[in-house]
C-alpha positions in Angstrom: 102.1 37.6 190.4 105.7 37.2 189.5 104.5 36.3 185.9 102.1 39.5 185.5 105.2 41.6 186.6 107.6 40.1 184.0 104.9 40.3 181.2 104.5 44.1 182.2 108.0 45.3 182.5 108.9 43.3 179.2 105.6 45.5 177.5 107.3 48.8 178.9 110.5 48.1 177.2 108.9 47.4 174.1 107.3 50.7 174.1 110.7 52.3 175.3 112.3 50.8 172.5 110.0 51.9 169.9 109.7 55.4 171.4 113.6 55.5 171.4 113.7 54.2 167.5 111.1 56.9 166.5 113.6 59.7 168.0 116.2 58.1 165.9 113.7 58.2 163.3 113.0 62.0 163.8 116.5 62.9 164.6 117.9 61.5 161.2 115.5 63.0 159.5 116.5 66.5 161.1 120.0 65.7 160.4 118.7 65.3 156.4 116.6 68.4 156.2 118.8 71.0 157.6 121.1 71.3 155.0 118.1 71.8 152.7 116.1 74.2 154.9 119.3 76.3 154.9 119.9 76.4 151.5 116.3 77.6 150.3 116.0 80.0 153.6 118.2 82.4 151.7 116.0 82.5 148.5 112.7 82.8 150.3 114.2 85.6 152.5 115.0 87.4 149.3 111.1 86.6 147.5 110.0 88.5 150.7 111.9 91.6 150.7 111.5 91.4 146.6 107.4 91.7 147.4 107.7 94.1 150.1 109.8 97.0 148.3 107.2 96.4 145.5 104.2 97.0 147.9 105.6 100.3 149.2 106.6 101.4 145.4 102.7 101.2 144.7 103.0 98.1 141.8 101.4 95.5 141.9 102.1 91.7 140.5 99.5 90.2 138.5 98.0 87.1 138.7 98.4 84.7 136.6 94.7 85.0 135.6 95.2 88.9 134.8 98.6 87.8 133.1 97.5 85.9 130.3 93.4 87.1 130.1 94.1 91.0 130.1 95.6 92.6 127.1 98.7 94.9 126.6 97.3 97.9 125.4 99.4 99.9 122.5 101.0 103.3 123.3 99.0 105.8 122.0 96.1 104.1 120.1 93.2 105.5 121.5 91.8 105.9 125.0 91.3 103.7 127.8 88.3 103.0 130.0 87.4 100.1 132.7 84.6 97.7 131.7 83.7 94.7 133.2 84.0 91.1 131.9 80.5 90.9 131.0 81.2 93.6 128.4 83.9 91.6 126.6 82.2 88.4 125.8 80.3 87.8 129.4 81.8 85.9 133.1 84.0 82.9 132.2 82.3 79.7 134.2 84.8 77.0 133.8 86.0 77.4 137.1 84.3 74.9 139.9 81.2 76.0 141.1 80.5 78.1 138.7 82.3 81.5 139.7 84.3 83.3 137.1 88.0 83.5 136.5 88.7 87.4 136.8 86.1 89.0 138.7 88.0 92.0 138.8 87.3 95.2 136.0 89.7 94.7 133.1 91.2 97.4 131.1 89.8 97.7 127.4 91.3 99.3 125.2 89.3 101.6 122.5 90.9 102.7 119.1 90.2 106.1 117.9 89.9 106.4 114.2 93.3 108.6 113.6 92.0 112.1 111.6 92.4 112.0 107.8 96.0 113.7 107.1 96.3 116.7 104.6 97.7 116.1 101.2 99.6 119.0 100.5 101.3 117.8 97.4 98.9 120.2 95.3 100.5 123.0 97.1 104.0 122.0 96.4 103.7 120.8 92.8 102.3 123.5 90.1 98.8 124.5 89.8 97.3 123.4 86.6 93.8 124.9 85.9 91.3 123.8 83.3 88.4 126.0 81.7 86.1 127.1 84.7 88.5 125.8 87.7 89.3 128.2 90.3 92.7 127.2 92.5 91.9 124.4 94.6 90.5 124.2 98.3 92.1 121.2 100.2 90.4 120.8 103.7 90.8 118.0 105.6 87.6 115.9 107.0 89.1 116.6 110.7 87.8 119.3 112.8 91.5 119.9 114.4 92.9 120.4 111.2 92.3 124.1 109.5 91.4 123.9 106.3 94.8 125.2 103.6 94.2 127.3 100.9 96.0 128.7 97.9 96.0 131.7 98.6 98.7 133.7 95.8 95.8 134.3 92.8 97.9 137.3 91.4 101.4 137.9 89.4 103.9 139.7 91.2 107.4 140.6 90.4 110.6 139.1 92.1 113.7 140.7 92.3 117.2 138.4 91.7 119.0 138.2 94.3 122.9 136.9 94.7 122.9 133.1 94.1 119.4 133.0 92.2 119.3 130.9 88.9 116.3 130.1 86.9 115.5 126.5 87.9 115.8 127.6 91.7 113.4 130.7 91.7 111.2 128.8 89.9 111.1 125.6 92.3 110.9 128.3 94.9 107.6 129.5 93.6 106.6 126.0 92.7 106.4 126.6 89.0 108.7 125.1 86.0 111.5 126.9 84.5 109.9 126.8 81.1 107.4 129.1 83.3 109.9 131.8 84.2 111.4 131.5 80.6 108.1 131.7 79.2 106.8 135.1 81.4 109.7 136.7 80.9 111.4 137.2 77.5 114.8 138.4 78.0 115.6 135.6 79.5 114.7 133.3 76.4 118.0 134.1 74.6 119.7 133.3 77.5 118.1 132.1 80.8 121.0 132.2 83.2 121.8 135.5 82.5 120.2 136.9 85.5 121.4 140.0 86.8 121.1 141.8 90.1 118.1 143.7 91.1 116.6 142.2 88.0 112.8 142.3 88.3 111.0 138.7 86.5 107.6 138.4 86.3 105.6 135.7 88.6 102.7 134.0 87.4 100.6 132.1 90.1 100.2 128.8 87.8 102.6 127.3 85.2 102.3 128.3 81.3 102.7 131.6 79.8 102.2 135.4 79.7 101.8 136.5 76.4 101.5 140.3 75.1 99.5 140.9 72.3 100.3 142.3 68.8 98.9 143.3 66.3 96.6 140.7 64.4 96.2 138.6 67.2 93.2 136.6 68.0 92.0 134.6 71.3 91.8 131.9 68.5 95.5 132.6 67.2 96.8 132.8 70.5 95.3 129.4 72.0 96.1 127.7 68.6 99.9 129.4 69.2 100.1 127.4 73.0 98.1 124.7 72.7 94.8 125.4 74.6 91.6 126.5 73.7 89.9 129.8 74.0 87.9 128.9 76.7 91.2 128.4 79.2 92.3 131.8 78.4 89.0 133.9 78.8 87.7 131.8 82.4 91.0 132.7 83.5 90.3 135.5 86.5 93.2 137.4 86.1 92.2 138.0 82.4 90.5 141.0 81.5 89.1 140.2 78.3 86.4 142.5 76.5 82.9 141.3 75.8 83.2 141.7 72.4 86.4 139.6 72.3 88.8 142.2 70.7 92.0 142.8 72.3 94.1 145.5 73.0 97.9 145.9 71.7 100.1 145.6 74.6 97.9 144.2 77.1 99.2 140.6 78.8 97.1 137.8 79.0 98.4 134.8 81.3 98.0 131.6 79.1 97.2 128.8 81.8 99.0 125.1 81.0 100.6 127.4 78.2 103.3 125.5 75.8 105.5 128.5 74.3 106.8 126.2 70.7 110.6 126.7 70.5 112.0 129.2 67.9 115.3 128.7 66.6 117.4 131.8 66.7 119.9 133.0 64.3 123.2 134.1 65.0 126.3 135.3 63.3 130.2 135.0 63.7 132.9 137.0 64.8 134.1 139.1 62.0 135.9 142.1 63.7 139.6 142.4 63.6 141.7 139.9 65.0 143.6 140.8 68.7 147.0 140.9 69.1 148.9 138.0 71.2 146.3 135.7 69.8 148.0 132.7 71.5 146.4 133.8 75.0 142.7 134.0 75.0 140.8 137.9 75.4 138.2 136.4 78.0 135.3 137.4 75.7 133.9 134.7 72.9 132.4 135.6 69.9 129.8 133.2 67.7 131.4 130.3 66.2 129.6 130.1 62.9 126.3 131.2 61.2 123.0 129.2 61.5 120.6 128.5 63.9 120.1 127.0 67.5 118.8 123.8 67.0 119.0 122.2 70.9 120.1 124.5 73.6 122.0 123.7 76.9 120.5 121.3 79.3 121.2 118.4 81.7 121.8 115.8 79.1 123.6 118.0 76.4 126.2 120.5 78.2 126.7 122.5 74.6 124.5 124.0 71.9 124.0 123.2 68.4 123.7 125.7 65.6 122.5 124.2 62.6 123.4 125.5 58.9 123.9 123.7 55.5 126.9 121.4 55.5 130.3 123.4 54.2 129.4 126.7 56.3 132.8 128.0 57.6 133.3 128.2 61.3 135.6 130.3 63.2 137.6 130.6 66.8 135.3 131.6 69.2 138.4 133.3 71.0 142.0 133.3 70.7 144.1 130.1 71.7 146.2 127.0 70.1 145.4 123.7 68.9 145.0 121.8 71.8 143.6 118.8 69.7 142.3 118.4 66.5 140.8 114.3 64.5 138.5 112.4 65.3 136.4 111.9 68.3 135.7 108.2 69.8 132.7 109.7 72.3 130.6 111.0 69.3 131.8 114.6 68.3 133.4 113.2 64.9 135.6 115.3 63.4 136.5 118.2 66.3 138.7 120.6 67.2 139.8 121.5 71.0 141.3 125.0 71.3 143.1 125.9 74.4 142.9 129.9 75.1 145.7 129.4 77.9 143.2 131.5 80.6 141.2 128.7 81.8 139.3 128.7 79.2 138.6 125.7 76.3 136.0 125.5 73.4 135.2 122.5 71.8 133.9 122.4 68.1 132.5 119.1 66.4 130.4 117.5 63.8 132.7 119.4 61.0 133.1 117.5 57.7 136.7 119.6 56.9 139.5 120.2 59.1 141.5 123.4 58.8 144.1 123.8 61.3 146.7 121.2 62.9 147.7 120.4 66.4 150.0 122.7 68.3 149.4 125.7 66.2 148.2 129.4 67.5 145.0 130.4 66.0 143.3 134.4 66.6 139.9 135.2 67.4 137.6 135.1 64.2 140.3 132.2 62.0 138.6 129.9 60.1 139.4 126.2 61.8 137.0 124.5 60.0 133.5 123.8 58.3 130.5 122.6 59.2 128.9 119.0 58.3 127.6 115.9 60.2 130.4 113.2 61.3 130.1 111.7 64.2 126.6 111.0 66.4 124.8 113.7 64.0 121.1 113.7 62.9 122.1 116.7 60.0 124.9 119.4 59.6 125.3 121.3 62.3 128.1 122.4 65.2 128.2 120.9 68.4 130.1 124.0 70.2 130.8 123.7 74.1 132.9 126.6 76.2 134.8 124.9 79.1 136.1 126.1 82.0 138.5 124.6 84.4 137.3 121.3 82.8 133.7 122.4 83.4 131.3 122.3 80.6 129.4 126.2 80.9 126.4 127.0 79.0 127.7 129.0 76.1 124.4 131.6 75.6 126.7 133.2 79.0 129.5 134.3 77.6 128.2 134.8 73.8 127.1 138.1 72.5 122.8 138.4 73.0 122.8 141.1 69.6 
């Protein structure tokens, strides 16, 4: 009896033992994990609130399914309807058991073929009609989109205003300036003579508005701008006579009209000479004799008048010898006078030299004669009027008779 009692109390410690190592076990362990269980309670405390403000704000986190399976549709592009996944391709069944990956509708986007935009360069550039054309039409192929017409299928009369040039009236009305020049004649001698309250004739298309004469033909006249017969009578705003024969005066509008260019003579000063002729008078008189051979434009700030080689030329205005030898830029033999108001005219291309540096010269002296030194395709005088060290276009300040 003794024996059984020993063999059970010695079982019961056993067990007390073990039970007492596994709380050592458990306690340790406790000990171990705390620190950890504190340090990540902060962070999942914060995921939690993070989801909750989000549910209340009404947006919702994706899966990672809809994350990478639904596309980003581009702003603007089209419309947007639902359709399910059986419309883009049918379910996806890789998943166990069969069932597909996003069950859920998924947004699909549809593009909308943009409408066709409206060229409107033929409105801004010139209109340039050929025999039987009417203006064009441009309509575009979208119904939101009202169709644009050139409208302006007459010629109407501007008046100049302060500030107007040539060029800029012209781009204005979105013809050339050979147009303007071309419809209106006084201003071929000199086109930036404009004037205020000057009227100028329109045309609704660039080329030309001719008047007849006597002895003109629809033949001559086409032959004259370089177009045919046809261009000029299918024009609408030309009233041309069955028979063909036109009347004196009346204007016919030349479309895609080239006027040729027509050299104009001109003649030198030769009134009396001004008293105090070392200070300019402010008003210049021709240079020379001859003809204009290249006018004033972008590239070539001067005009040329043309005339045999040896034709005297003269002080546009009063002044002194400002310089006088040869030019290294191309002018050859020159002359710079000085008219002490501003004012400076430049003569080159002469073959003799007259007058010497430092020396008063009046209005109407002979400085020189004309010939072909220096960049020169022929005898002729390169003549520029400066002022304030601006090259001007000389047809402004010389006489128009």
């Amino acid at each position: 009896m003794e024996k059984a009692d020993c063999h059970s109390l010695q079982g019961r410690d056993r067990n007390n033992a073990a039970i007492n190592q596994w709380r050592r076990t458990i306690a340790l362990a406790q000990q171990e994990l705390a620190p950890l269980l504190s340090r990540y309670t902060t962070h999942l405390v914060i995921v939690l609130l993070v989801a909750l403000a989000l549910s209340r704000t009404g947006i919702e986190m994706s899966g990672s399914a809809n994350y990478f399976n639904t596309p980003t549709p581009a702003p603007h592009l089209g419309q947007r309807d639902l359709e399910p996944v059986t419309a883009r391709g049918g379910d996806r069944t890789s998943a166990p058991g069969g069932s597909p990956l996003l069950s859920a509708p998924v947004p699909q986007t549809t593009l909308v073929e943009p409408p066709t935009p409206v060229t409107v360069s033929e409105i801004t550039s010139p209109f340039v009609l050929t025999a039987g054309e009417s203006l064009p039409t441009l309509k575009s192929s979208s119904p939101e989109i009202n169709t644009i017409e050139a409208t302006r299928r007459e010629i109407i009369t501007y008046t100049v205003r302060s500030g107007d040039t040539v060029s800029g009236i012209a781009v204005e009305f979105g013809l050339s300036p050979n147009t303007l020049i071309w419809s209106n004649s006084k201003l071929e001698a000199a086109p930036d003579l404009l004037k205020l309250g000057q009227e100028l004739v329109i045309l609704p298309l660039d080329g030309a508005y001719h008047s007849v004469i006597s002895g003109d033909t629809l033949e001559s006249i086409a032959a004259y701008y370089k177009v045919t017969v046809e261009d000029i009578v299918n024009f609408e705003l030309n009233e041309i006579p069955d028979d063909g024969i036109l009347t004196i005066g009346s204007r016919l509008v030349i479309p895609d009209g080239k006027k040729p260019y027509v050299a104009r003579v001109v003649h030198h000063y030769s009134g009396p000479i001004p008293e105090n002729a070392e200070r300019g008078t402010g008003v210049f008189d021709w240079p020379t004799n001859g003809v204009i051979t290249q006018g004033f434009w972008e590239y070539h700030k001067a005009i040329d008048i043309g005339y045999p080689a040896g034709t005297p030329i003269y002080a546009s205005d009063s002044g002194y010898v400002a310089k006088v030898g040869w030019s290294d830029v191309g002018y050859g033999k020159m002359v710079l006078l000085d008219h002490g108001n501003g004012f400076q005219t430049l003569y080159g291309h002469m073959s003799v030299l007259l007058v010497e540096e430092g020396t008063s010269v009046a209005k109407g002296t002979l400085i020189g004669r004309m010939g072909s030194t220096g960049n020169s395709t022929g005898p002729h005088l390169h003549f520029e009027i400066r002022q304030n060290g601006v090259r001007r276009n000389p047809l402004i300040y010389l006489p128009t008779e």
